[in-house]
N, C-alpha and C positions, 0 to 999 in steps of 0.2 A: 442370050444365054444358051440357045441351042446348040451354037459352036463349041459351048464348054461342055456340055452332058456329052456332043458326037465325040470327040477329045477326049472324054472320062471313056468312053467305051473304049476304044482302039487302047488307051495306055491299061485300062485293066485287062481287056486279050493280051497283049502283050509282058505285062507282068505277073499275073495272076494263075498261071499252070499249076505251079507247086502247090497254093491257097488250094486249090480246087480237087488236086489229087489228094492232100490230107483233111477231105471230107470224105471220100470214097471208103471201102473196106479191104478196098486190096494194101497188099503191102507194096510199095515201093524200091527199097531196098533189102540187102539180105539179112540186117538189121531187126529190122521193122516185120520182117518176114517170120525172125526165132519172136520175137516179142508179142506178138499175134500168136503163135501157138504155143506158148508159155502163161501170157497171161490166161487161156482160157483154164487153166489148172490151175490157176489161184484167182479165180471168181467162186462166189460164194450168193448160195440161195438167199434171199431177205428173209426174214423172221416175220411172226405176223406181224401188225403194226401190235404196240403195247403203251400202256399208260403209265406212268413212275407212280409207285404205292407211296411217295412221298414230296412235298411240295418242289414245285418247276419255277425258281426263277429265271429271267433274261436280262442279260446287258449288253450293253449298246452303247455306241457315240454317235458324236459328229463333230465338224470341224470345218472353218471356212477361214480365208485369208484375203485380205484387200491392204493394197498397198495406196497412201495418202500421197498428195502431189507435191508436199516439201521433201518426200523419199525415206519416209519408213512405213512400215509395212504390221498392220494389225493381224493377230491368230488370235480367234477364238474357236473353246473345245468345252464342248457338253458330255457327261456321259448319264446312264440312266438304271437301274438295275426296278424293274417290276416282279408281281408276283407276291406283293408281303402287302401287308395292309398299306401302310407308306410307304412310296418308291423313296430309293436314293438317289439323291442329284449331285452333281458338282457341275462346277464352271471352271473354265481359266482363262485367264486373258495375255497377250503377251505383247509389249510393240517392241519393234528390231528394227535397224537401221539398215535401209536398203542396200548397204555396202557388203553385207553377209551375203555369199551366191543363194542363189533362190532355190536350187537344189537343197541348202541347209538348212535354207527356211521352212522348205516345207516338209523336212526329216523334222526339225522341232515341232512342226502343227502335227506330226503324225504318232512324234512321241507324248506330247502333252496329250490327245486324245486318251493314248493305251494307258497312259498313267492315270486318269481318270475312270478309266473302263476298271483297272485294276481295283483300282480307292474304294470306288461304290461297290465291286463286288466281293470287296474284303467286309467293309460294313453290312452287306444283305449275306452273307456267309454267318456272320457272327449273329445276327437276329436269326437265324434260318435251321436250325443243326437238323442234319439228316436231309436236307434240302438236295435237289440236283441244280446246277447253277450254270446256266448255259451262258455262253460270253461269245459274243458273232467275230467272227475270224481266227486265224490261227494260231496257236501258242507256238508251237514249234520256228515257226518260222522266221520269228522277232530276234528269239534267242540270239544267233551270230554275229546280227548287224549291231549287239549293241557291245561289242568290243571296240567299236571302231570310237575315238573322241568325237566328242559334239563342240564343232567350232564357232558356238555364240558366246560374246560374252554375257557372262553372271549364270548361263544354264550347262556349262562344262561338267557336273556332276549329276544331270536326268539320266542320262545312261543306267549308272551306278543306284539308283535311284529306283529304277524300274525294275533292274534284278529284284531289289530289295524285294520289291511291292510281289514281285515272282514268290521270292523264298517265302514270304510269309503267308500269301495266300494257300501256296499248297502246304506249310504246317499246317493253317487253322484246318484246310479241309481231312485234312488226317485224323484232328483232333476230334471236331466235328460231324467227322464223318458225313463227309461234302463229299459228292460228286461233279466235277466239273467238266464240262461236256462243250469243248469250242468246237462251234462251226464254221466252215468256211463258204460260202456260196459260189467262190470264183477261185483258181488256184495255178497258178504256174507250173506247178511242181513237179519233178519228176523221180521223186524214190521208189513211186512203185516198178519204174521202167529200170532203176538202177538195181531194183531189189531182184527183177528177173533176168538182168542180165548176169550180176556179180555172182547171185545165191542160188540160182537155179530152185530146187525144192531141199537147200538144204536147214536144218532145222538149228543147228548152232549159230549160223550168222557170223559176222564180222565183230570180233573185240576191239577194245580201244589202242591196242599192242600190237596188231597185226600189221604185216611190211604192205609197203603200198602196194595195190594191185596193176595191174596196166590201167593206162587212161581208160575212162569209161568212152567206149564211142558213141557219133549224137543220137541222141532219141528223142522223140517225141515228148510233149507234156506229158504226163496221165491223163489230164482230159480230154488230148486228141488220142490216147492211145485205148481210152473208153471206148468213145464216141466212132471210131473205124472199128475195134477188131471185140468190143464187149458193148453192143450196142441193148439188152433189155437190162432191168431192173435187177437189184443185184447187190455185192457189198465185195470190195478186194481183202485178199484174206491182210489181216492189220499185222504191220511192221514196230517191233520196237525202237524207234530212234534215239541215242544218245548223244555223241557228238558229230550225227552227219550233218552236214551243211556249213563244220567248221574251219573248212578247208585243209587238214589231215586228220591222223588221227592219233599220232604216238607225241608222246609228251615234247613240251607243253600241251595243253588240252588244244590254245587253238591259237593261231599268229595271225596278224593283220600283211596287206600289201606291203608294209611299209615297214613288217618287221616287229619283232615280241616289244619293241619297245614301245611301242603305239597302244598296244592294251595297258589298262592299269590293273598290279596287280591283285588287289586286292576285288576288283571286279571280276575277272579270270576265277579267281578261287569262288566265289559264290555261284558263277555261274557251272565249276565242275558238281558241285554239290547240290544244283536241282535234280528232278529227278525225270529221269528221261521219260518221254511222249511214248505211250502205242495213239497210232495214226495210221486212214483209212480211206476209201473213198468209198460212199455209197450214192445209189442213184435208184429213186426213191420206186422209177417204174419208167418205161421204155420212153425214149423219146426225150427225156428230162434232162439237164445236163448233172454232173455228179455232184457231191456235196464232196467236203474233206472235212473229216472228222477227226480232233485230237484229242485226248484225256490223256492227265497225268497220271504215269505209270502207277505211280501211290494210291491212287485213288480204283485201280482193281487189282490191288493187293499184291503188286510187285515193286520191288526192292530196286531194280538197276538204277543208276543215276547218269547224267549225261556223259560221265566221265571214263562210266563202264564198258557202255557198247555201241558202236558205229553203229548197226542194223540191223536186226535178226527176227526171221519168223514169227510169228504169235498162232499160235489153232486158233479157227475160228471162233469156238465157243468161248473165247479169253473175251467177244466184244458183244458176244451174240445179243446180251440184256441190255446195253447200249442201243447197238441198231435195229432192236425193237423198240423202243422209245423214240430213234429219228427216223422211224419210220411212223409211227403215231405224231408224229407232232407234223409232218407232212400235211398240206392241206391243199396243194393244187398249184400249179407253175405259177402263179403270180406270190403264194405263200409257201414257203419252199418249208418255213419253222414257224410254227404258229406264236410260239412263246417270243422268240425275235421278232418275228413280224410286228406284235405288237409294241415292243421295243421300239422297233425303228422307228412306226409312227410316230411317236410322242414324242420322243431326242432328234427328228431331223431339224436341221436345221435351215432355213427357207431363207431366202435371195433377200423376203421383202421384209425378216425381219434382221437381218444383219445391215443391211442397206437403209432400215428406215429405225426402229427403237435404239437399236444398238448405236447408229451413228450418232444420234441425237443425243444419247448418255455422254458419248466421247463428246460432243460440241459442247454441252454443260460441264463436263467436267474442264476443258482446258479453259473456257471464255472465250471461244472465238469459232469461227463458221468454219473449221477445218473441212476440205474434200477431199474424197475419191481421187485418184491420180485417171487423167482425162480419158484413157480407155475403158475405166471403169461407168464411168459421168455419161457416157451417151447413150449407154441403157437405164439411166436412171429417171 
C-alpha cells in the first residue's frame, strides 16, 4: 500500500494547485479580485443570537437505495416534522426496474424525500399556527429542476405533484401566519457572486423583462467566495430571487434543454405563481462554514412572485429577525441548528436498519429469500 499513498502524493502535487490557491485569501484572477472588494460592502454584522416568541418546528428526511440481484432497485424515504406534542411521519417505498438510468433513480429517491418533507410539514403547519417551521435544505433551489419530466414509469406526474405540495404550503403559511425558514448546511451556489457582479449596489435589481445581459463570467461558489475574501462571522446582505436559476428570464417563464415542449404546461404556470425566495448566507461565527438561508417572500411580507424578478437587493433589516433566530438556534460546529439537529437524529436512516428490518418485511411480503445485488452482500 505504500506505493499507492507515495502515488497519491506526487498526483495530488500535480493536480492540486488551483484546490489550494482557492483556500488562500488572495484573489487570483481580475474577477475574483472586483468580487473580493465588492462582497465586503454587502457583508452584514450578525444580530445577537435570538429566541422565536413562537413555537420552532424542524423537518427533515432521509432516503436510501439498494438495488436487488434479479435487477430492480428498492427507494425508501422517511420524513419527520418535530416540535408539536406528536411528530409527524411519513414513509414511501418504491421498486423500479433497474432498466431506468440510475441518474433517474435517484432524482426519484430524492423527489420522493422533498415530497415527504413537504407532506409532514404541511400537517405540523396546520397543527402549529404562528409556528416558525424550519425544513433542512433549500427551497429555492428545487424549483427549476422540476420542469424537466420525470422518466419512470407510473411516477411521471411527482414533479407536478411537488409544485403542488409548494403552492399549498406557502398559502397555509400565509394563512396561518407560518414562518418558514429552510436551511441549508452545504450549498453550491453562486447568486451571491452573480448578485456582485451583475448589480453592483444597485437597489432595483433585474426584472423578469429585462434583455439578457453578457454571460456572466466564472466565479467561485459563495462558499469559496465566503471562506477567501469574508472569512469571520457575519450575514450577506439577502437577495430577492424569482426566476433566477431558470435559465432566462423573459417569457416563457422558463425552457428546458430540450425546448418549451419538454415542460408541462400547466406545471410552468403554478410554478410562475409561487412566490419568490429572499435567500442569504450566514456563517454563525469565524471559522464555520456558511449556512444558506431561504424564506418565502410571503412570509416577511412581500408580494413578488417568481415570475416578477430575476434578482434584486433586499436591506438588511428585511432579515435581520430571522438571522437572529439562526443564530440562536446555533449550538457549536457539530450542531450547526439545534431544532434540525434534532430532526436529523430521529429520521436518519441507518445501514443496519434498511439492510436488516426492512429487508426482512420485503422477504415476507414476496415469499421468498430475495437479495441484495452482490456488491451490496459483502458488507452484509
Amino acid at each position: 500500500m505504500g506505493g499507492f499513498t507515495e502515488q497519491f502524493s506526487v498526483a495530488v502535487r500535480a493536480a492540486g494547485a488551483e484546490f489550494r490557491a482557492a483556500l488562500g485569501g488572495d484573489a487570483q484572477t481580475e474577477v475574483e479580485a472586483a468580487l473580493a472588494e465588492r462582497a465586503e460592502a454587502q457583508w452584514c454584522e450578525l444580530p445577537p443570537p435570538a429566541t422565536a416568541d413562537r413555537p420552532v418546528l424542524a423537518v427533515d428526511g432521509a432516503s436510501a437505495s439498494r438495488q436487488f440481484d434479479h435487477g430492480w432497485t428498492m427507494l425508501v424515504a422517511h420524513a419527520l416534522a418535530v416540535g408539536l406534542a406528536e411528530p409527524e411521519t411519513a414513509t414511501a417505498v418504491r421498486f423500479v426496474r433497474s432498466t431506468v438510468p440510475g441518474a433517474v433513480v435517484q432524482r426519484l429517491g430524492g423527489l420522493l424525500r422533498r415530497l415527504l418533507e413537504l407532506k409532514v410539514a404541511l400537517a405540523a403547519a396546520r397543527r402549529g399556527p404562528d409556528a416558525v417551521v424550519c425544513i433542512d435544505g433549500s427551497l429555492h433551489t428545487d424549483l427549476p429542476h422540476l420542469i424537466y419530466p420525470l422518466a419512470v414509469p407510473g411516477e411521471e406526474g411527482l414533479p407536478a405533484e411537488l409544485v403542488g405540495c409548494y403552492a399549498d404550503l406557502f398559502r397555509l403559511a400565509r394563512r396561518q401566519r407560518v414562518t418558514i425558514v429552510a436551511v441549508s448546511k452545504s450549498s453550491s451556489a453562486t447568486f451571491f457572486g452573480e448578485a456582485l457582479w451583475r448589480l453592483g449596489d444597485d437597489a432595483i435589481g433585474i426584472d423578469a423583462a429585462a434583455a439578457a445581459d453578457p454571460a456572466l463570467p466564472e466565479v467561485p461558489t459563495d462558499a469559496e467566495t465566503l471562506r477567501r475574501f469574508l472569512p469571520g462571522g457575519g450575514y450577506t446582505r439577502p437577495l430577492l430571487l424569482g426566476n433566477h436559476g431558470f435559465g432566462r428570464r423573459g417569457p416563457p417563464l422558463v425552457h428546458s434543454a430540450q425546448g418549451a415542449e419538454a415542460s408541462v404546461p400547466e406545471l410552468v404556470d403554478m410554478l410562475r405563481t409561487l412566490p419568490a425566495t429572499v435567500a442569504w448566507h450566514q456563517r454563525p461565527r469565524a471559522g464555520e462554514a456558511p449556512l444558506r438561508i431561504d424564506v418565502p417572500a410571503t412570509c416577511l411580507g412581500r408580494s413578488e412572485r417568481v415570475v416578477d424578478v430575476y434578482m434584486r437587493w433586499l436591506p438588511p433589516e428585511a432579515v435581520r429577525e430571522v438571522a437572529g433566530w439562526v443564530a440562536g438556534w446555533y449550538g457549536g460546529r457539530q450542531v450547526y441548528h439545534a431544532p434540525l439537529y434534532v430532526a436529523d437524529r430521529l429520521v436518519r436512516l441507518a445501514n443496519d436498519t434498511v439492510d436488516g428490518p426492512y429487508l426482512a418485511i420485503v422477504r415476507d411480503f414476496v415469499g421468498r429469500a430475495v437479495e441484495y445485488e452482490r456488491g451490496r452482500r459483502r458488507f452484509l
